[in-house]
N, C-alpha and C positions, 0 to 999 in steps of 0.2 A: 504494500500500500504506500501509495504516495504520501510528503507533508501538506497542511494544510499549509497557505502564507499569510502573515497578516500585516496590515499595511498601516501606519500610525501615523500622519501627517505627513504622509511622503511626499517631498514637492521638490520643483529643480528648475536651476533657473543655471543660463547663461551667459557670461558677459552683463549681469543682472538683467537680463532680461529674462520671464516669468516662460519657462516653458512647461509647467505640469506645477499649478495650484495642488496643496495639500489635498491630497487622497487617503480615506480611510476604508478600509474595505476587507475582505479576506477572500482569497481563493478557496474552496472548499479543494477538501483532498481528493481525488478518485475521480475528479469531474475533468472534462475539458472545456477549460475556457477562453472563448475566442475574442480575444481585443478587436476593437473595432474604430474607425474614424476618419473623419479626411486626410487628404494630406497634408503632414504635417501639423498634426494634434497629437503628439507627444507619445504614437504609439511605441514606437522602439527605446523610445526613451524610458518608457514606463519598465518593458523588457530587461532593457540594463538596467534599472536602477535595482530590480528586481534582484539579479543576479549579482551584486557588487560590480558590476563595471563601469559604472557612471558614479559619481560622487553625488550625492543626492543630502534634503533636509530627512527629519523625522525619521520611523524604525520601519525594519522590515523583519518579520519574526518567519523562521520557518520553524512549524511543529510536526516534526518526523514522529510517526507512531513508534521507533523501533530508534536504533542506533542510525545516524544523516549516513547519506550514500550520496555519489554523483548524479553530479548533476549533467545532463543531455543538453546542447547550447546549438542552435543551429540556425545561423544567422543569415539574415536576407542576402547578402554577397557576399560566401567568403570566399576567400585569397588564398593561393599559395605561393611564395614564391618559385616563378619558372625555372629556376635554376637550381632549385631545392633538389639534390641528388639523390629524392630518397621516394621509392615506388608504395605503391597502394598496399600492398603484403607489407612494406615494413611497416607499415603508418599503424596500420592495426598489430601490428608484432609488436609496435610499443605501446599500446596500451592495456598489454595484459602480460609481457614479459621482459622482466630485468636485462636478456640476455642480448649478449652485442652482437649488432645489427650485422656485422660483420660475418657473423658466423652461420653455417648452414640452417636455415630453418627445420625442426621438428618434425616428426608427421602429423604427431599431433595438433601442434598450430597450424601448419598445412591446412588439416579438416576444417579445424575451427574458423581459419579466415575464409576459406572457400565457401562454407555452409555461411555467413555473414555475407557474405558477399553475392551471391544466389540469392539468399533474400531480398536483398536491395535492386537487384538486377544487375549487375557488373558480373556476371559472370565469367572469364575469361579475362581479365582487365587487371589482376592483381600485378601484373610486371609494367604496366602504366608509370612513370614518375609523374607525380603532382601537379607539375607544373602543365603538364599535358590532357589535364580534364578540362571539359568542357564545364559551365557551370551548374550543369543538370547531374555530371558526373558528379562534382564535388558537392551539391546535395546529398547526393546518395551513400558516399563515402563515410559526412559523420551522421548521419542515419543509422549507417555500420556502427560505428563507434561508439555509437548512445546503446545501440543494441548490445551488442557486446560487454558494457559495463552495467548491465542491467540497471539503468538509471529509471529509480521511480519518481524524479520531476524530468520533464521533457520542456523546455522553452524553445518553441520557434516562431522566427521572423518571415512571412511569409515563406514557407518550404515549399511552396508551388515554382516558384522561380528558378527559370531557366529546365522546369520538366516538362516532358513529350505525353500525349493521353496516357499512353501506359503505366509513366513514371507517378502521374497525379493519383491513378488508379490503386498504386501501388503503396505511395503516402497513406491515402484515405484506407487501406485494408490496414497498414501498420496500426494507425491513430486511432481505430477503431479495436485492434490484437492490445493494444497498449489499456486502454479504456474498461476495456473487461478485464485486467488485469489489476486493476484500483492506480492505477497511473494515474499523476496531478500533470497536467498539460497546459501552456501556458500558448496560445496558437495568435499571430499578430496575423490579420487575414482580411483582405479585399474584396472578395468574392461574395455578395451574403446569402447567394443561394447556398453557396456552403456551408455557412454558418446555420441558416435555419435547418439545415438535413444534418450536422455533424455537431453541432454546440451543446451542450449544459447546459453553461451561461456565459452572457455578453457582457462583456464591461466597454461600454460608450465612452468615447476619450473624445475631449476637445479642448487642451487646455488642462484638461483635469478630466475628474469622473463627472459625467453627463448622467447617466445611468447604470444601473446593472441588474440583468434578470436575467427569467427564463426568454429564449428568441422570441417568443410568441409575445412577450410583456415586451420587451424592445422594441418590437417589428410595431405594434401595434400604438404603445407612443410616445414613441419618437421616427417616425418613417422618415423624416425630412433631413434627420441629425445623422442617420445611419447611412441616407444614400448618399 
């Protein structure tokens, strides 16, 4: 089971200027919740500040039912460096074994990244270096990696970016594997048919928290804020 988060006057500001008024709020645990807003109403921002990466006012409480675990981080562009000499099999070879990269991979690791990797769809791709994915690939890759460290908080910044019908198809069967699983999911997301087929609950950003409910309670009023 995932933690619940809870949020105590979280607010952030830039260059003082005001980008996300104090928010009080809580993610419930187990649920997936899809942030929502124009552009540029503080949704990614609210993301990091969520996770420690943004320097932020007020608290942010995570309450793990059990001993805290990793966390799953999968942001709207991420980067590798192209020159980064280090392929797809080791990416995941270090996040589950001490052992230098240098040296012959396991068979056992073998399975284990192979089987990660089939799931996400890269089948074939582990001898890839990084710098060589497209950014549909490097979606899918820390997909892998959230998978692999069996993360019961999952945050993502739009994961639809840069994937093919299949790859979206494949997102929504994870997010939904994850969900039955008591996974907290944290989902920043554009789309709101997707949100009305895929969501728990909406937290409305504009600025700060606008709202938050079930979609049905969102859709119905606030329609003007959401689209």
């Amino acid at each position: 089971m995932g933690p619940s988060i809870i949020l105590q006057g979280l607010a952030l500001s830039l260059n003082r200027v005001s980008i996300l008024q104090p928010i009080d709020g809580t993610f419930e645990a187990g649920k997936l919740h899809a942030i929502v807003g124009p552009n540029g109403a503080g949704k990614s921002s609210l993301l990091k500040s969520v996770l420690g990466l943004r320097p932020h006012r007020g608290e942010v409480f995570r309450e793990w039912p059990g001993a805290p675990g990793p966390v799953a981080y999968v942001p709207q562009q991420s980067q590798f460096e192209p020159s980064l000499p280090i392929t797809i099999n080791e990416f995941l070879l270090a996040t589950f074994s001490r052992r230098p990269l240098w040296l012959p991979m396991s068979t056992a690791a073998k399975s284990r990244i192979d089987s990660l990797l089939a799931h996400v769809g890269l089948n074939g791709k582990g001898h890839l270096r990084l710098g060589q994915l497209s950014g549909g690939e490097r979606q899918r890759l820390l997909l892998a990696q959230g998978l692999d460290q069996q993360s019961q908080l999952w945050c993502l910044d739009e994961p639809m970016t840069g994937l093919d019908q299949e790859g979206q198809e494949m997102v929504n069967r994870l997010l939904l594997q994850l969900r039955e699983q008591g996974v907290t999911m944290l989902v920043v997301h554009h789309d709101m048919a997707w949100v009305r087929r895929y969501a728990d609950r909406v937290w409305l950003i504009d600025g700060g928290l606008v709202a938050v409910g079930t979609p049905d309670e969102i859709f119905a009023h606030s329609p003007q804020e959401v689209a």
